[in-house]
Backbone as JSON, one array per atom type, in Angstrom:
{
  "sequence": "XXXXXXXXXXXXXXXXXXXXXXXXXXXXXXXXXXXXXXXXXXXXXXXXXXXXXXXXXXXXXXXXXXXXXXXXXXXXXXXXXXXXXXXXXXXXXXXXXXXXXXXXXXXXXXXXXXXXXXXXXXXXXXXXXXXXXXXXXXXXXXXXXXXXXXXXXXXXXXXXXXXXXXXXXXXXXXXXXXXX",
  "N": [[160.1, 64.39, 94.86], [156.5, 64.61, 94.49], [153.84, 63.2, 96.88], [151.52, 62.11, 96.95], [147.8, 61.7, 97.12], [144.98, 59.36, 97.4], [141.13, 59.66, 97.21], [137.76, 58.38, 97.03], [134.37, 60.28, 95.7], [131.05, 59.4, 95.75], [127.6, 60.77, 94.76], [126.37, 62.06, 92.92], [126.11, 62.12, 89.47], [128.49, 60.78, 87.79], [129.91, 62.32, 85.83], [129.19, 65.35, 86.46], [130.67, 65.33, 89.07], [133.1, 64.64, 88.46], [133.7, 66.71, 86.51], [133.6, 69.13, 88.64], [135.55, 68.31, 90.41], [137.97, 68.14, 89.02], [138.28, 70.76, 88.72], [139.99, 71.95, 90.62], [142.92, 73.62, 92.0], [145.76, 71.63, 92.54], [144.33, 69.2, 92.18], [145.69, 66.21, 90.83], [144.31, 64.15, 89.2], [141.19, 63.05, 88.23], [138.97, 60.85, 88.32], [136.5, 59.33, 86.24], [133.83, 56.68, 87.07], [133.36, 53.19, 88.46], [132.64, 52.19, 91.92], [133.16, 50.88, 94.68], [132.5, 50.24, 98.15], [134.6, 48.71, 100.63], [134.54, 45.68, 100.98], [132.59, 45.05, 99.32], [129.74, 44.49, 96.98], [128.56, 46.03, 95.53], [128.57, 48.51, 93.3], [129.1, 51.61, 92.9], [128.18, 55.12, 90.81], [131.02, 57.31, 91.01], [134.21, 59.39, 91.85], [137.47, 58.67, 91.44], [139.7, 60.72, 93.33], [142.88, 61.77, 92.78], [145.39, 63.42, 94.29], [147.33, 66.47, 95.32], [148.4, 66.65, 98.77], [149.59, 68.8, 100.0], [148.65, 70.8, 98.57], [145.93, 70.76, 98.45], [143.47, 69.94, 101.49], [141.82, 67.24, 102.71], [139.43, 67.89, 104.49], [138.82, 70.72, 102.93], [138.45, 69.42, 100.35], [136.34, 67.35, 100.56], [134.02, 69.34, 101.7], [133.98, 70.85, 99.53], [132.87, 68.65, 98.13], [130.4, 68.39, 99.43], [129.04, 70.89, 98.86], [128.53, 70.63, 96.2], [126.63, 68.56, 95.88], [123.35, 67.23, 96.1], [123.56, 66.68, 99.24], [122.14, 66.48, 101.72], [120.24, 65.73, 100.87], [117.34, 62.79, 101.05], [116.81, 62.24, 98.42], [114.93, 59.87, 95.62], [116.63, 58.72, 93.8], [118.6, 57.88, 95.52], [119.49, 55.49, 96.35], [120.81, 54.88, 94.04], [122.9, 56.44, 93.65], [124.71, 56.85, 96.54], [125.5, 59.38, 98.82], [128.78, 59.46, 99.28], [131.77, 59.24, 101.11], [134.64, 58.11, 100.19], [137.67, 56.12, 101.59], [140.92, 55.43, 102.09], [142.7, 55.24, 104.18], [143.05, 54.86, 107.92], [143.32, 57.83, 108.88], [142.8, 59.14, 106.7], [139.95, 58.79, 107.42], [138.88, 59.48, 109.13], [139.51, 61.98, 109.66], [137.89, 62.71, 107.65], [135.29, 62.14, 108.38], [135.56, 64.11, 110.74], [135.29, 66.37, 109.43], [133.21, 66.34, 107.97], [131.29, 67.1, 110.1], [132.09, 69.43, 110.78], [131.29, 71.01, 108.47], [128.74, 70.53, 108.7], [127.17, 72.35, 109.33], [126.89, 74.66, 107.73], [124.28, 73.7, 106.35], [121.04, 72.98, 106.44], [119.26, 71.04, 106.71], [120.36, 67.75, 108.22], [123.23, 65.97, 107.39], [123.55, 63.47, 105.24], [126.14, 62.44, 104.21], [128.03, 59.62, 103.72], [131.16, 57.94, 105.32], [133.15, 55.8, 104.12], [134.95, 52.84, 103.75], [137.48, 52.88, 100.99], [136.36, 50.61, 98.53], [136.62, 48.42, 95.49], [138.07, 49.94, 92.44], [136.51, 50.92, 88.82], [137.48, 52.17, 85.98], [135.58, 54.45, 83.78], [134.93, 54.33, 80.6], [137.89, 55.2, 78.45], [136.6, 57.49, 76.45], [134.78, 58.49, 77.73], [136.25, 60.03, 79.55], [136.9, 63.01, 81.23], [134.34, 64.65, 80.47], [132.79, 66.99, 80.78], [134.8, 68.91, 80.3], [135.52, 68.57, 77.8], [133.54, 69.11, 76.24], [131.69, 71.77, 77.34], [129.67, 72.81, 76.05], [127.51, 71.23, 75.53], [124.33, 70.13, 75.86], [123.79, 68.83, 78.46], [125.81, 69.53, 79.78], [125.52, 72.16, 79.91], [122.71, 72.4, 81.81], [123.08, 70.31, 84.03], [125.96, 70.15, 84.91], [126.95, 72.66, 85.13], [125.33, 74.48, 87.21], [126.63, 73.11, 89.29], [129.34, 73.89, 89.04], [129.26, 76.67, 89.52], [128.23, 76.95, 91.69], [130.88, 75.56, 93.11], [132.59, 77.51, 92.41], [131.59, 80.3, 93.76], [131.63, 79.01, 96.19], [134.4, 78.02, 96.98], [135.76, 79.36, 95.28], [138.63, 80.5, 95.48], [140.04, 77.88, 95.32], [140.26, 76.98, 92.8], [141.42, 76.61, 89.5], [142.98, 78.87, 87.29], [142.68, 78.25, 84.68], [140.59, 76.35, 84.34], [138.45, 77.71, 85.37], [138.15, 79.37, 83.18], [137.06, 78.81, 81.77], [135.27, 77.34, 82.75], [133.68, 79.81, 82.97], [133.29, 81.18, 80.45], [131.86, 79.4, 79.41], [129.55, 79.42, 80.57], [128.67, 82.01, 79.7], [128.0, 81.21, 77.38], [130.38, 81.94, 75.61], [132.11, 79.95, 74.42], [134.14, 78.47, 72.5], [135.08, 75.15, 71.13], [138.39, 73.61, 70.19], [138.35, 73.25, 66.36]],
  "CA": [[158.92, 63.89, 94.17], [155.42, 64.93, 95.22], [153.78, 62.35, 97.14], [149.78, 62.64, 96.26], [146.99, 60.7, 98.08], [143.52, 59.34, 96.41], [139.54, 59.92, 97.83], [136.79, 58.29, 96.6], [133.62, 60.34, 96.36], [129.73, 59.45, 95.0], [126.45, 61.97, 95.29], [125.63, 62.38, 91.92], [126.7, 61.47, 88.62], [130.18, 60.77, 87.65], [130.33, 63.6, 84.84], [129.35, 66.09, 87.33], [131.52, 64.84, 89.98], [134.32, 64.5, 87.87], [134.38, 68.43, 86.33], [133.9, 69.81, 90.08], [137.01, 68.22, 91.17], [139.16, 68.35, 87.73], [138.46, 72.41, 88.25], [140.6, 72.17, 91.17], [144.15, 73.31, 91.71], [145.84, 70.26, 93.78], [143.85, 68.02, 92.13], [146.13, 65.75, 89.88], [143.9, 63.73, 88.32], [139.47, 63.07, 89.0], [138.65, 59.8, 86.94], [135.13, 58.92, 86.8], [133.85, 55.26, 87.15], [132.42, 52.56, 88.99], [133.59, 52.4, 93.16], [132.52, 49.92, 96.17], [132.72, 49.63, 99.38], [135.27, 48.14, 101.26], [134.69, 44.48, 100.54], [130.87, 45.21, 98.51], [129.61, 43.6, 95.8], [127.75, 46.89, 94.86], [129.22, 49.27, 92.98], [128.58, 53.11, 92.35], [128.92, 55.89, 89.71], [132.05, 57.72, 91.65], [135.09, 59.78, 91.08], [138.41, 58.68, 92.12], [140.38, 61.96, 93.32], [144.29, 61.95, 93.36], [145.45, 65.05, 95.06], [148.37, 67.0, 96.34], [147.66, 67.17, 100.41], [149.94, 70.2, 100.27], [147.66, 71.96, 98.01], [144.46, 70.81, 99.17], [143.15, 69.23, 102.42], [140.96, 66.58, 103.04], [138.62, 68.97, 104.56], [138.33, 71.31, 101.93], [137.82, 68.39, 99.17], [134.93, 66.96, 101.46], [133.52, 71.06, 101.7], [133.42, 70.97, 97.98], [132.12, 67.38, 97.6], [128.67, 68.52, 100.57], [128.29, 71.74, 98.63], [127.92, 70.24, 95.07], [125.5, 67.79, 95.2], [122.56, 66.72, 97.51], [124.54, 65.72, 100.23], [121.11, 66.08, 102.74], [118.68, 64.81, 100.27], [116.88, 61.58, 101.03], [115.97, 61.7, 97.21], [114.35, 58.62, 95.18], [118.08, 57.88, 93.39], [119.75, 58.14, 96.45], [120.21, 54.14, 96.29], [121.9, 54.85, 92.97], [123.86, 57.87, 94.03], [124.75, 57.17, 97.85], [126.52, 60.47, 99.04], [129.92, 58.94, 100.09], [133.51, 59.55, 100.93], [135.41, 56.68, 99.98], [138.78, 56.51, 101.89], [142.32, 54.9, 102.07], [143.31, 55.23, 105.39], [142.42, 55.47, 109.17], [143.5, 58.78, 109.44], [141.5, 59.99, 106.02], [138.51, 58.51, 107.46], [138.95, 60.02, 110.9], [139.78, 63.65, 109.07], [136.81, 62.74, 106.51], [134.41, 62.29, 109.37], [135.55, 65.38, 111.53], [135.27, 67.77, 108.3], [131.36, 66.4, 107.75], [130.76, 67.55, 110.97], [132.25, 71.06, 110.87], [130.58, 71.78, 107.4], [127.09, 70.51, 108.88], [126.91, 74.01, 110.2], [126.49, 75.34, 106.55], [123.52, 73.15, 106.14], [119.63, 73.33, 107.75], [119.53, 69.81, 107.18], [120.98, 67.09, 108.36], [123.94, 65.76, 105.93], [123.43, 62.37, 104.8], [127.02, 61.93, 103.64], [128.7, 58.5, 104.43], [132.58, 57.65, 104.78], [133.4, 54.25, 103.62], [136.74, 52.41, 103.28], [137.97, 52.25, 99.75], [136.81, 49.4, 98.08], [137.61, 48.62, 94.2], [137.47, 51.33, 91.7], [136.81, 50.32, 87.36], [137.39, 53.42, 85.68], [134.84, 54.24, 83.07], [136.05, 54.15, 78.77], [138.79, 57.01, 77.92], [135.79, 58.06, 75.56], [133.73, 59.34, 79.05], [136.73, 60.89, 81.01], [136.8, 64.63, 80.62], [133.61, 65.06, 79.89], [132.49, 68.33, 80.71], [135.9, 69.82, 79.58], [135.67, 68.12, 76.33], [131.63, 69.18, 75.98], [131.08, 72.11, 78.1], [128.48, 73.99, 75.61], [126.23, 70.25, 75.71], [123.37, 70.38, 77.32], [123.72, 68.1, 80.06], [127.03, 70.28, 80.7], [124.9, 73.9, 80.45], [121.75, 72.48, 82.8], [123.57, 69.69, 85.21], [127.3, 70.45, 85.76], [127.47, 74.19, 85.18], [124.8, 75.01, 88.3], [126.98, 72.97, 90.25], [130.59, 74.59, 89.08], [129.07, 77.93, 89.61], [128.21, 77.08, 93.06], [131.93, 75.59, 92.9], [133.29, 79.43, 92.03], [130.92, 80.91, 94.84], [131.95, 78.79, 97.54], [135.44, 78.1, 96.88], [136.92, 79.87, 93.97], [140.27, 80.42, 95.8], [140.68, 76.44, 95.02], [139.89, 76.7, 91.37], [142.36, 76.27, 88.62], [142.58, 79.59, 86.49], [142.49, 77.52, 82.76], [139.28, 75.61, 84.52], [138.08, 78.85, 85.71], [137.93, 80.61, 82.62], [136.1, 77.57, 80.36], [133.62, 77.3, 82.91], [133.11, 81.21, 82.75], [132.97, 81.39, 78.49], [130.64, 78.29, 78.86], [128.0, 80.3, 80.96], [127.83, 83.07, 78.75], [128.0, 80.82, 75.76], [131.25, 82.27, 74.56], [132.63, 78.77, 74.47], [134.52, 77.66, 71.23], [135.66, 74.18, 71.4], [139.13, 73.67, 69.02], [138.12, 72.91, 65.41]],
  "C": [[157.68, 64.16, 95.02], [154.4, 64.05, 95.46], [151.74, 62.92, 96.87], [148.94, 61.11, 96.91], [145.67, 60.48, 97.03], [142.33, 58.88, 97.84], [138.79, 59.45, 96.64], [135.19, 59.21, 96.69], [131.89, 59.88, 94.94], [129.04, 59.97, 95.54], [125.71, 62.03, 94.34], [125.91, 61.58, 90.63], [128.07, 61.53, 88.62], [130.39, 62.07, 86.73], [130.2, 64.85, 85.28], [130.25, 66.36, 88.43], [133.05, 65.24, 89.7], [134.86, 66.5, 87.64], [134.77, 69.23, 87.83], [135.4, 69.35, 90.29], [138.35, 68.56, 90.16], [139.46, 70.33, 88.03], [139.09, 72.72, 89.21], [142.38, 72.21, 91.52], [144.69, 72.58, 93.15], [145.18, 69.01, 93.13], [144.8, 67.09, 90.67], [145.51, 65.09, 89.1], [142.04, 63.29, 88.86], [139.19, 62.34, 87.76], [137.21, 58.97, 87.46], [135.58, 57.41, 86.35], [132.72, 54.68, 88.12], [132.81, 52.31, 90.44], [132.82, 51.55, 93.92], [133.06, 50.14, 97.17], [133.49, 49.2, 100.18], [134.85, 46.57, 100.22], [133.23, 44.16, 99.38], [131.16, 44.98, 97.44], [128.94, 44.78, 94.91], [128.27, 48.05, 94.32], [128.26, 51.15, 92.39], [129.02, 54.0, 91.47], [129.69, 56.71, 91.37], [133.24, 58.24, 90.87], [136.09, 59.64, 91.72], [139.33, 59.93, 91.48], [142.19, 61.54, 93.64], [144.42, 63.06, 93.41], [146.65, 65.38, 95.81], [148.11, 67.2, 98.02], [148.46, 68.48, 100.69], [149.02, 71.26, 100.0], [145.97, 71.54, 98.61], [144.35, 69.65, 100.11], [142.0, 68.58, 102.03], [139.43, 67.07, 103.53], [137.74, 69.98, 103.5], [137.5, 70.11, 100.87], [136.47, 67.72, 99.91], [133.9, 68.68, 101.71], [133.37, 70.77, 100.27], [132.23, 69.96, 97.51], [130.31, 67.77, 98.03], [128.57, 69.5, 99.97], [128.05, 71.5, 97.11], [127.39, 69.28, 94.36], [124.69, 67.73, 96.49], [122.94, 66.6, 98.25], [123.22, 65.81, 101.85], [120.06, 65.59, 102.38], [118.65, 63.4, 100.33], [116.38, 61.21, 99.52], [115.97, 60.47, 96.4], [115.33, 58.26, 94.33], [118.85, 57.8, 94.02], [120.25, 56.55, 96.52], [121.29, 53.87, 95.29], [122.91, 55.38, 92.46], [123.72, 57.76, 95.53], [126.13, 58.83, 97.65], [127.8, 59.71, 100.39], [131.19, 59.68, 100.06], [134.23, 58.39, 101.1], [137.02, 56.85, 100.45], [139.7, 55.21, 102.3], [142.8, 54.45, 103.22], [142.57, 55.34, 106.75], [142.27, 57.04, 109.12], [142.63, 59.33, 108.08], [140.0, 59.66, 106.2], [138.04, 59.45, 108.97], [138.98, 61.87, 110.3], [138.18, 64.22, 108.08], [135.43, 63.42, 107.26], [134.23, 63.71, 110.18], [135.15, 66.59, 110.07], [133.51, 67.8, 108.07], [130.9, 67.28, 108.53], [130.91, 68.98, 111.26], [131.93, 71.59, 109.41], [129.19, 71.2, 107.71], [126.74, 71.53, 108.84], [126.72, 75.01, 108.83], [125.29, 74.76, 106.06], [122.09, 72.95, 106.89], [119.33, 72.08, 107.87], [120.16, 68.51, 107.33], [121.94, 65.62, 106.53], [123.88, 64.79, 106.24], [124.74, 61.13, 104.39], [127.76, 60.55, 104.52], [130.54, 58.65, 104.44], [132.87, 56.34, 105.32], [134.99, 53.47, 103.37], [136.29, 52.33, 101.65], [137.76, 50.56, 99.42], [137.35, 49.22, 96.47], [137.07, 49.58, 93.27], [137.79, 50.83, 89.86], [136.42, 51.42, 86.92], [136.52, 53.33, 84.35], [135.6, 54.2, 81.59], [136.47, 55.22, 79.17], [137.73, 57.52, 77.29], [135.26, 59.2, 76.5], [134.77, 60.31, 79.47], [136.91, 62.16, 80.35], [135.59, 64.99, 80.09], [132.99, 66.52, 80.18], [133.78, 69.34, 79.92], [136.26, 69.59, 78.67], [134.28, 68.84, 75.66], [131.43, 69.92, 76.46], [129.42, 72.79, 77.1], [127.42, 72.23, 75.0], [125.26, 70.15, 76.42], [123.07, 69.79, 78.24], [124.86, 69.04, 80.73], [126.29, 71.3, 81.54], [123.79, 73.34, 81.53], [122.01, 71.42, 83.68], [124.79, 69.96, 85.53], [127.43, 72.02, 85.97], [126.88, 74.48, 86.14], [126.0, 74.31, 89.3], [128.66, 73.36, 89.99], [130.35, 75.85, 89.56], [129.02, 78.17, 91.45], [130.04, 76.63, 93.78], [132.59, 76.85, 93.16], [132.91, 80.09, 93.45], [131.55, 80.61, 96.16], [133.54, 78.37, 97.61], [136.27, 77.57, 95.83], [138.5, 79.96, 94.11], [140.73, 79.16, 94.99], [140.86, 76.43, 93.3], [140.87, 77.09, 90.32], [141.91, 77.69, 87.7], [141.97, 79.48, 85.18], [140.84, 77.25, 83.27], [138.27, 77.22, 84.49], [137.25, 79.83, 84.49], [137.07, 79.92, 81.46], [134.92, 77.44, 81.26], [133.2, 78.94, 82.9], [132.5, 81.56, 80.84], [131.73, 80.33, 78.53], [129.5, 79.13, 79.39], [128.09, 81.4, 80.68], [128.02, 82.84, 77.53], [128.96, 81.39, 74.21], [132.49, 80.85, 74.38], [132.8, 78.4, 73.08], [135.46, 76.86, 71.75], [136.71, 73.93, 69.88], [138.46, 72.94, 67.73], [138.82, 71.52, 65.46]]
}
């Protein structure tokens, strides 16, 4: 049986959040929602990641998370979008931490990203989850998630699920038919 680990992360929105990681292979399941803190009363939009650690590292999934969203912007929703890595364990916080620091070096400025213990996670309605891969030709898909899948593809396509692959490719050249 294949034993599978879960990461919390927030940066941006959850419907953005969510497609980036769903388009990955390793990733068993990326369920948007609401996420805290360790023991916090404050909760954030966030996407809890379950994940094969065979197929993808901790590392990488933190590399994806700092290259598709702000992750050095001080910008004016950053209270309502902290850039976090929400984690389980000593050792994914200790792995979380070292990975920030060896993808700074792709960045001019300084990354912002936090890593937080896991606190509780309230997944948003079934209506929301899947939303980009239920919706890609909507236009929050085509002008907020698709710049950041594309950069996805660019920086690591290896990871990327062929099916995902080929719906976000038909969506940005608008050959996207969704089943009748």
């Amino acid at each position: 049986m294949m034993k599978t680990l879960q990461l919390g992360f927030s940066g941006s929105c959850y419907w953005c959040m969510e497609a980036v990681f769903q388009s990955l292979d390793g990733v068993i399941s990326a369920e948007q929602g609401w996420m805290s803190a360790g023991n916090g009363n404050d909760r954030y939009e966030a996407v809890l990641v379950e994940y094969d650690p065979l197929t993808l590292s901790i590392p990488v999934l933190v590399g994806v998370h700092l290259h598709t969203h702000h992750a050095t912007s001080s910008h004016p929703l950053r209270c309502r979008y902290p850039s976090a890595i929400y984690t389980y364990t000593e050792s994914q916080r200790l792995v979380a931490i070292e990975a920030i620091a060896l993808h700074q070096e792709d960045f001019s400025e300084q990354l912002v990203t936090g890593v937080e213990e896991a606190g509780s996670f309230t997944p948003c309605e079934d209506e929301k989850q899947g939303y980009y891969f239920n919706h890609p030709e909507r236009p929050f898909c085509e002008g907020q998630i698709a710049p950041k899948l594309h950069v996805l593809l660019s920086r690591f396509g290896m990871y990327v699920n062929a099916e995902k692959r080929q719906i976000i490719e038909q969506a940005s050249k608008g050959l996207y038919y969704p089943d009748s």
